[in-house]
C-alpha positions in Angstrom: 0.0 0.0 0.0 2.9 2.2 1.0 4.5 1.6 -2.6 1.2 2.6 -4.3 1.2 5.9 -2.8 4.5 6.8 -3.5 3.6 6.0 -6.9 0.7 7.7 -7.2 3.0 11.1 -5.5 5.8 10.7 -7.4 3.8 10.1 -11.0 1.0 13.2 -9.9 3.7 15.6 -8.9 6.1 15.3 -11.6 3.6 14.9 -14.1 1.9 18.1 -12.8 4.9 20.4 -13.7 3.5 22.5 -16.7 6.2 22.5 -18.8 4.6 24.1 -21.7 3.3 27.1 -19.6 6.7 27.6 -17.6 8.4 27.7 -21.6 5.2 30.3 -22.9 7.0 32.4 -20.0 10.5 32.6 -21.1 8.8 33.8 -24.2 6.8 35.9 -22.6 4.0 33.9 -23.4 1.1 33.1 -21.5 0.4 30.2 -23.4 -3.2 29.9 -22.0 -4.1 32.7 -23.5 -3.3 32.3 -27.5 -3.5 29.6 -30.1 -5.8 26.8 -29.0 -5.2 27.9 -25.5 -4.1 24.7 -24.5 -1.0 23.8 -22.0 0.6 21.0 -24.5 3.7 21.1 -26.8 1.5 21.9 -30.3 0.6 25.0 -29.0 3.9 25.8 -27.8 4.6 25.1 -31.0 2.0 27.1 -33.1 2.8 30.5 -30.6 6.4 30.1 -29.7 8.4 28.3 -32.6 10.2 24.9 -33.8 12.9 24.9 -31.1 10.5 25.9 -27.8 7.6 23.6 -28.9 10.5 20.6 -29.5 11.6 21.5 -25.8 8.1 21.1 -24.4 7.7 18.1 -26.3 10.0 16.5 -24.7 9.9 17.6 -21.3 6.6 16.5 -21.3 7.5 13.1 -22.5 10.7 13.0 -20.2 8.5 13.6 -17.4 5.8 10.8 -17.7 8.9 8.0 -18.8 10.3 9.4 -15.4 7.8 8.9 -13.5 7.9 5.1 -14.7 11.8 4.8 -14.2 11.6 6.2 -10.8 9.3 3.5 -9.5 10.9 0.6 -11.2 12.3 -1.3 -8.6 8.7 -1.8 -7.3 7.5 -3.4 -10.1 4.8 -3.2 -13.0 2.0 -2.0 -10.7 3.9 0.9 -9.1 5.0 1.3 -12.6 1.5 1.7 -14.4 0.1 3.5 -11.4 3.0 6.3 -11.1 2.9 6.7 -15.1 -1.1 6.7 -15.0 -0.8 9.3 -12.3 1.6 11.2 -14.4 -0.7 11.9 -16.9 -3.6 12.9 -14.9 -1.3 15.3 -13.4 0.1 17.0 -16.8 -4.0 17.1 -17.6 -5.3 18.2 -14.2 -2.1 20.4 -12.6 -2.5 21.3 -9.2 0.1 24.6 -10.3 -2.4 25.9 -12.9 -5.7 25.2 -10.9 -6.4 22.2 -12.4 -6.4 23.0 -15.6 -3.8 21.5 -18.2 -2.8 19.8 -21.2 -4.7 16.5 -23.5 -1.4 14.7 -21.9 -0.2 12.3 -25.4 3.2 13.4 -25.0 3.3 12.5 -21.7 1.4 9.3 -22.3 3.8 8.7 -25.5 7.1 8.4 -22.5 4.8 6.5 -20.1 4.3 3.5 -23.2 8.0 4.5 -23.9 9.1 3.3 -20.6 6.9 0.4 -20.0 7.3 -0.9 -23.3 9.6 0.8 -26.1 8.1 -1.1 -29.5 4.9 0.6 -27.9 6.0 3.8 -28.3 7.6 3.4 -31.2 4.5 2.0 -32.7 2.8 5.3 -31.5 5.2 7.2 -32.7 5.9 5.7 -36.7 1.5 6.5 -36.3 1.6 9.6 -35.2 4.4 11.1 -37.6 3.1 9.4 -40.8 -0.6 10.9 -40.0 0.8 13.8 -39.4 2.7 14.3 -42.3 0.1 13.3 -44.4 -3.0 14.6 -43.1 -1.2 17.5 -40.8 -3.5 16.5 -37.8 -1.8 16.1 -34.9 -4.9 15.6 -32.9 -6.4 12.7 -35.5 -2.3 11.4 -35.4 -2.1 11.4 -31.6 -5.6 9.5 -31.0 -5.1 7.0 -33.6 -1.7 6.8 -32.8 -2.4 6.1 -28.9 -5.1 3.5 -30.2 -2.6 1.8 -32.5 0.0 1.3 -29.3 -2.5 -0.4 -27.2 -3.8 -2.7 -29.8 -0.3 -3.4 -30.5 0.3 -3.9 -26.8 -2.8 -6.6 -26.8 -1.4 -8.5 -29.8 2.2 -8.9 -28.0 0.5 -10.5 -25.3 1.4 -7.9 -22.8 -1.7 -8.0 -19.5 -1.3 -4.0 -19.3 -2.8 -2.7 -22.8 -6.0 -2.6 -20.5 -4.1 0.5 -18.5 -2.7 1.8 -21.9 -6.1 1.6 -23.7 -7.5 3.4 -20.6 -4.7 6.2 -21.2 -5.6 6.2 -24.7 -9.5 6.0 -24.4 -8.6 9.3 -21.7 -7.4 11.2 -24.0 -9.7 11.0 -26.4 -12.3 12.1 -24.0 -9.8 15.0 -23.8 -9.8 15.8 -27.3 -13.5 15.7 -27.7 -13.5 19.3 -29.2 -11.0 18.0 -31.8 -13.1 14.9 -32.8 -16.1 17.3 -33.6 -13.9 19.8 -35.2 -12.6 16.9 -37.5 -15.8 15.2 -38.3 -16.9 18.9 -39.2 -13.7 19.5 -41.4 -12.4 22.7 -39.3 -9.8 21.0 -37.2 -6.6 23.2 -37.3 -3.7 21.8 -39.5 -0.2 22.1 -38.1 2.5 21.4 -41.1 5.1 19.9 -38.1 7.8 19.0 -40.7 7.5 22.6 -42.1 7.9 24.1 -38.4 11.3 21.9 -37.5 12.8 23.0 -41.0 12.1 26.9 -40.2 9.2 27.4 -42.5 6.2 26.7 -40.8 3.2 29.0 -41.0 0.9 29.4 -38.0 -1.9 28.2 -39.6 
């Protein structure tokens, strides 16, 4: 009981840390309050440039495989439930009132530390989708999907928890899912941004 708490602590604090928003700062940007107004890496992105959305990225993906490695020693339980907690803390931050990112990225290094053909199934998803459709909504959801199915066919008993992280974050990019099925989902050309030519679309 003991090690399930300190999982759930260590994977809800760490996770919590609102990387995006503490990066919108050193740019002087509140980044709750422009583009999409969400606390995630895309929007970082979109407001703040190649380089600053590429940090957030991965600080939000370091923190969620962290959370995992931390708790390693104490097995696959501690493991799911500190990198479970991890997310819900990047989505629901006690430092920003609750109110915080659709947590893929940080799901992406949770599946990246459990299982690493897991997140590179996600990833090869995600990239191609977005490259060819410039969705990173429709790429993240299909590719957190794709991961857990992939998990299930491996034989692994924890794609329940990561179709539960997946399933999650759809319900977090509910506004997404109608904008698509409408056809006025934002496009984000990623490839365009990392070579220095992206527009803000």
């Amino acid at each position: 009981m003991e090690h399930h708490i300190y999982a759930i602590l260590i994977g809800y604090f760490l996770g919590a840390i609102p990387f995006s928003f503490l990066i919108g700062k050193l740019k002087g940007i509140d980044i709750r309050k422009v583009g999409s107004g969400n606390v995630g890496g895309t929007n970082v992105l979109r407001s703040a440039g190649a380089f600053y959305g590429a940090l957030a990225f991965f600080l939000d993906i370091l923190k969620g495989y962290l959370a995992v490695v931390f708790v390693s020693s104490l097995g696959i339980n501690a493991m799911l439930l500190s990198g479970s907690f991890a997310v819900f803390g990047h989505c629901f931050p006690i430092y920003l009132k609750f109110k915080g990112g659709k947590g893929v990225a940080t799901t992406f290094g949770v599946f990246l530390a459990i299982n690493p053909w897991s997140g590179l199934v996600f990833f090869l998803i995600w990239l191609l989708i977005v490259i060819f459709t410039k969705y990173v909504s429709l790429g993240s959801i299909v590719g957190l999907l794709g991961a857990s199915i992939f998990t299930f066919f491996i034989g692994k008993d924890y794609w329940v928890i990561f179709l539960a992280l997946s399933l999650f974050s759809m319900l977090r990019h509910r506004e997404n899912i109608k904008r698509l099925l409408n056809g006025n989902e934002r496009k984000t050309d990623v490839v365009k941004y990392f070579f220095g030519k992206g527009k803000k679309n």
